[in-house]
C-alpha positions as CSV (number, residue, x, y, z in Angstrom):
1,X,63.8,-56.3,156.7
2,X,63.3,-59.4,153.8
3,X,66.3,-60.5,152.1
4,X,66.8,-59.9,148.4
5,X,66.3,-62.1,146.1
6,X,69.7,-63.1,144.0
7,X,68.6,-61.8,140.9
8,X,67.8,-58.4,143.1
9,X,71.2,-58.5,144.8
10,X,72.8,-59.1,141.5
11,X,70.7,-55.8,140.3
12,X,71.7,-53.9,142.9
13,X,75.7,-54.8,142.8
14,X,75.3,-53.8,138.9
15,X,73.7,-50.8,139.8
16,X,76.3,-49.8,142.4
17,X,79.0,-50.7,140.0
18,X,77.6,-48.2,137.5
19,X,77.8,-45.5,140.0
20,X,80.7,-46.1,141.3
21,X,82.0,-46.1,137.8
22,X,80.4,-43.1,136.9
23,X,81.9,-41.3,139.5
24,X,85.5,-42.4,138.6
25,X,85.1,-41.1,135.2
26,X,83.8,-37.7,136.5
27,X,87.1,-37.4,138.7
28,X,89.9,-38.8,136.2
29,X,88.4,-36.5,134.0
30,X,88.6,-33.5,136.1
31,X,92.1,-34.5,137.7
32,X,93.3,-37.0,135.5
33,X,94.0,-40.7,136.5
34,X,97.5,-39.8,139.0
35,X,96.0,-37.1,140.7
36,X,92.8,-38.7,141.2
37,X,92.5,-41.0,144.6
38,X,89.7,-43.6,145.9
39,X,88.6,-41.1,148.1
40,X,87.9,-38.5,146.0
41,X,85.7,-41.6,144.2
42,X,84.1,-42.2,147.0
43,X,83.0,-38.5,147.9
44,X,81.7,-38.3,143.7
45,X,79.5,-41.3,144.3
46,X,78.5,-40.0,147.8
47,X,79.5,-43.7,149.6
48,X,82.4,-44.6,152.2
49,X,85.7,-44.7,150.5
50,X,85.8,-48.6,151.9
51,X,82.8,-49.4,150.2
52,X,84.7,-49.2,146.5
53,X,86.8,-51.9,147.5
54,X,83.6,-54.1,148.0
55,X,83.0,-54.1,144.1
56,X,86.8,-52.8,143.0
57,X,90.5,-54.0,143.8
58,X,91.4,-50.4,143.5
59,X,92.1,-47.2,141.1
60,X,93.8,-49.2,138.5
61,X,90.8,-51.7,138.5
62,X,88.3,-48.5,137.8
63,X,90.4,-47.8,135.1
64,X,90.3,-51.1,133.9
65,X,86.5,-51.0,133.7
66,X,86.3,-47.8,132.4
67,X,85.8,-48.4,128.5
68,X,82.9,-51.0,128.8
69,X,80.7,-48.3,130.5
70,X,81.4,-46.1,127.9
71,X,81.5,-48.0,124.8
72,X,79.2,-51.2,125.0
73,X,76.0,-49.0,125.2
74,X,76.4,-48.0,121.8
75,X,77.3,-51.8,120.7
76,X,74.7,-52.9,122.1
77,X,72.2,-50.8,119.6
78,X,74.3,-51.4,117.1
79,X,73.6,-55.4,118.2
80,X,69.6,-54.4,117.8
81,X,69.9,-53.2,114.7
82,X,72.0,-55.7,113.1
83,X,69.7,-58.3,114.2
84,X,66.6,-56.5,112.9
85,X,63.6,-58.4,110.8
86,X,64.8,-55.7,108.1
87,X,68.4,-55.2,108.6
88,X,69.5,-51.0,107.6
89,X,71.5,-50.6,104.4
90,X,75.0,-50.8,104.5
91,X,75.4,-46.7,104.4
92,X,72.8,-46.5,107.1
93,X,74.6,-49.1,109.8
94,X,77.8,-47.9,108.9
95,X,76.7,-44.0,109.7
96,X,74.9,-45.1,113.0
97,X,78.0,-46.8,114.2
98,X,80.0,-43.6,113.4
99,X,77.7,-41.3,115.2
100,X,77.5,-43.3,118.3
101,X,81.7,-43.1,118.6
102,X,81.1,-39.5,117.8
103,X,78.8,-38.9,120.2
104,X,80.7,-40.9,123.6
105,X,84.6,-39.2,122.3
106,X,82.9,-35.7,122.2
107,X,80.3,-35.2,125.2
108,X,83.8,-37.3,127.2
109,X,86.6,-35.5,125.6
110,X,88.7,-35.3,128.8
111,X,88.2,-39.0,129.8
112,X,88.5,-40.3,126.6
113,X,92.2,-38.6,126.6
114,X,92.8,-40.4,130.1
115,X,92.0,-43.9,128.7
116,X,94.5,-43.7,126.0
117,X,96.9,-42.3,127.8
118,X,97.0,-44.8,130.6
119,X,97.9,-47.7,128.7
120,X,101.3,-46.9,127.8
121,X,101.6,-46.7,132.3
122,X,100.4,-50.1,132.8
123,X,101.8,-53.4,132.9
124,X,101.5,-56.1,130.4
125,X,98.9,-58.6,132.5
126,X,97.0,-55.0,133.2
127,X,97.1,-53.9,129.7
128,X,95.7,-57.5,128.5
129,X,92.9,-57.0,131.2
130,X,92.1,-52.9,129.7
131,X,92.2,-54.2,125.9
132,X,89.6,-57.0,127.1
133,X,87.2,-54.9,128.4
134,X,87.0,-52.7,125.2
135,X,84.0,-53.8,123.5
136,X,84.9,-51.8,120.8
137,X,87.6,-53.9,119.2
138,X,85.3,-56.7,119.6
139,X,82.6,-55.9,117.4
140,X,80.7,-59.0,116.8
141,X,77.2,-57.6,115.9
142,X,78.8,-55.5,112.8
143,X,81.0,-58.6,111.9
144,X,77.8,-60.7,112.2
145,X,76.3,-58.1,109.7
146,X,79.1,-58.5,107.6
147,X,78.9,-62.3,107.3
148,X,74.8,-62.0,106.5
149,X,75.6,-59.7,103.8
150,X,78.3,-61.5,102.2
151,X,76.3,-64.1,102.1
152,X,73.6,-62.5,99.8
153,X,76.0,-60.9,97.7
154,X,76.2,-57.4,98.6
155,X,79.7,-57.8,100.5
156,X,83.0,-59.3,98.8
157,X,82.5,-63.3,100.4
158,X,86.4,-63.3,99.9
159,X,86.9,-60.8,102.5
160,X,87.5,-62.4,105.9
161,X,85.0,-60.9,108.2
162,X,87.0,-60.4,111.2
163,X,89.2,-58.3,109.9
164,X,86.7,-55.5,108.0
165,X,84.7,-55.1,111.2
166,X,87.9,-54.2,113.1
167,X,88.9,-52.1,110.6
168,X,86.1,-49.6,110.0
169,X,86.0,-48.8,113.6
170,X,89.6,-47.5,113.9
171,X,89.2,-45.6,111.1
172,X,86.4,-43.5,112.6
173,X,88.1,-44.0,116.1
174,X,91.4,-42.2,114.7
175,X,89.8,-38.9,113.4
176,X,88.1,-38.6,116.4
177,X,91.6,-39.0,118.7
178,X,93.3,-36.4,116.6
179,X,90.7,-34.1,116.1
180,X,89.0,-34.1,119.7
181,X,91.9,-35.7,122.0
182,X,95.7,-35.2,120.0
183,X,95.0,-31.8,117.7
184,X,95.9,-28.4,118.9
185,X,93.2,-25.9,119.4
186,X,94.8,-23.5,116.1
187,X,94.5,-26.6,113.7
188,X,90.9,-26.8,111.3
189,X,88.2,-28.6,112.6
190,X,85.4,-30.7,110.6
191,X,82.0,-30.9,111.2
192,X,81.4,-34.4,111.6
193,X,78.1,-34.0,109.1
194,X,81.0,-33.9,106.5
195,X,82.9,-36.2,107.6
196,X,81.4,-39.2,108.7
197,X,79.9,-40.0,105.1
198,X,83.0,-39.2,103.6
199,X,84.1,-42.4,105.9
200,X,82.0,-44.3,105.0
201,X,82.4,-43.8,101.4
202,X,85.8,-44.5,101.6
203,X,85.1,-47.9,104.0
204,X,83.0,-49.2,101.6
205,X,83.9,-48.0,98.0
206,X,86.9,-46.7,98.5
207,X,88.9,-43.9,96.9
208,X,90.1,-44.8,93.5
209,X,87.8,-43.9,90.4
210,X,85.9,-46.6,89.1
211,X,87.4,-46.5,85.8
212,X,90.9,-45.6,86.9
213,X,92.1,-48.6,86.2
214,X,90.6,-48.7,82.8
215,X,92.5,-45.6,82.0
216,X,95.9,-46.8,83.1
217,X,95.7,-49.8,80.9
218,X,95.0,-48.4,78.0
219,X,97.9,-45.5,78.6
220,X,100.2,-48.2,79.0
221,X,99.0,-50.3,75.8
222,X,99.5,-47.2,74.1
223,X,103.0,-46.2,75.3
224,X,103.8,-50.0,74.8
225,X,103.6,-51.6,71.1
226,X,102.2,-54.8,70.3
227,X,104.9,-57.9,69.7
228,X,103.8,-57.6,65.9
229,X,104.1,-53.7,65.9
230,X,108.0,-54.4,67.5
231,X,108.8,-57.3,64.7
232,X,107.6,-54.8,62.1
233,X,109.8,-51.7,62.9
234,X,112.6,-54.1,63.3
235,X,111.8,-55.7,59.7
236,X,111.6,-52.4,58.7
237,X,114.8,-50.9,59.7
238,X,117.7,-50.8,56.8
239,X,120.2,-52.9,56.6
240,X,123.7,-52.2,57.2
């Protein structure tokens, strides 16, 4: 039999990772993370329950690895786009990036509730590891984005970059939680055609009327007189 090349070894560890992974999110789904055991793993990939430990330290370490597979594949296209000859509108990026969260929290409800609901379980050097290997609170490609349209005007440049790609995510992230993971099955559902541009609406323009602030300065000029109006009345006014 010829030995593998490393770059075909390397393939072929990724590629039994992925299954493996795979099959863990099948089962914690299904049973939910306590209930769920390496071997049941094992028989969802269809491999020995000792192979796992050949690419995993053990179920917490599945866990732990958990979000990238579920999360970075939508990243990474936002990553293509951002970096395209003709970059999309900021309406356009901003809806694909919702509808890819959209589409991973809905078609993995169940799993979805298991990785939140872990973290409060784990220690702190475990928890440091899990929030690492969310990709989707390190969102470089739409801070990248961000930065390229700031610079040409169309963004605020006194915004810090960091910080509004961090935000829009857990905005879209926290309708999905309640409304697919946290709300009861009697509470209103939206359809997601509604509400993702009403997201993004309020991400970019936000929610106050354009000329609100307009409007409150004039009601406050007029409930307010002038210096000259005040030393008037008071000139005014009989004396006693």
């Amino acid at each position: 039999m010829p030995r593998l090349t490393v770059h075909a070894r390397r393939a072929l560890t990724q590629e039994r990772r992925q299954q493996i992974l795979t099959a863990a999110a099948t089962v914690f789904a299904a049973k939910g993370f306590d209930r769920a055991t390496i071997r049941d793993v094992a028989r969802a990939a269809g491999i020995a329950e000792g192979s796992i430990y050949n690419y995993f330290r053990d179920k917490q370490d599945l866990l732990v690895h958990l979000p990238r597979q579920f999360f970075l594949p939508p990243i990474q296209a936002v990553q293509a786009a951002a970096v395209a000859d003709a970059p999309p509108a900021p309406d356009q990026i901003l809806q694909f990036i919702a509808q890819n969260m959209v589409n991973i929290v809905t078609q993995n409800r169940e799993l979805v509730r298991v990785l939140f609901t872990a973290v409060p379980l784990m220690d702190e050097t475990l928890r440091a590891e899990y929030i690492q290997q969310m990709p989707l609170y390190a969102m470089e490609a739409l801070e990248n984005y961000i930065r390229a349209m700031q610079k040409t005007g169309v963004f605020r440049a006194d915004l810090d970059a960091a910080i509004v790609a961090r935000i829009y995510p857990g905005m879209a992230l926290f309708f999905l939680l309640v409304q697919e993971v946290l709300q009861p099955p009697g509470m209103t559902r939206f359809d997601y055609a509604r509400v993702l541009p009403v997201i993004v609406e309020i991400y970019l323009r936000g929610i106050l009327q354009a000329d609100a602030p307009t409007r409150q300065r004039r009601r406050r000029r007029k409930k307010a007189p002038s210096r000259k109006t005040r030393t008037v009345r008071r000139r005014a006014q009989p004396l006693k």
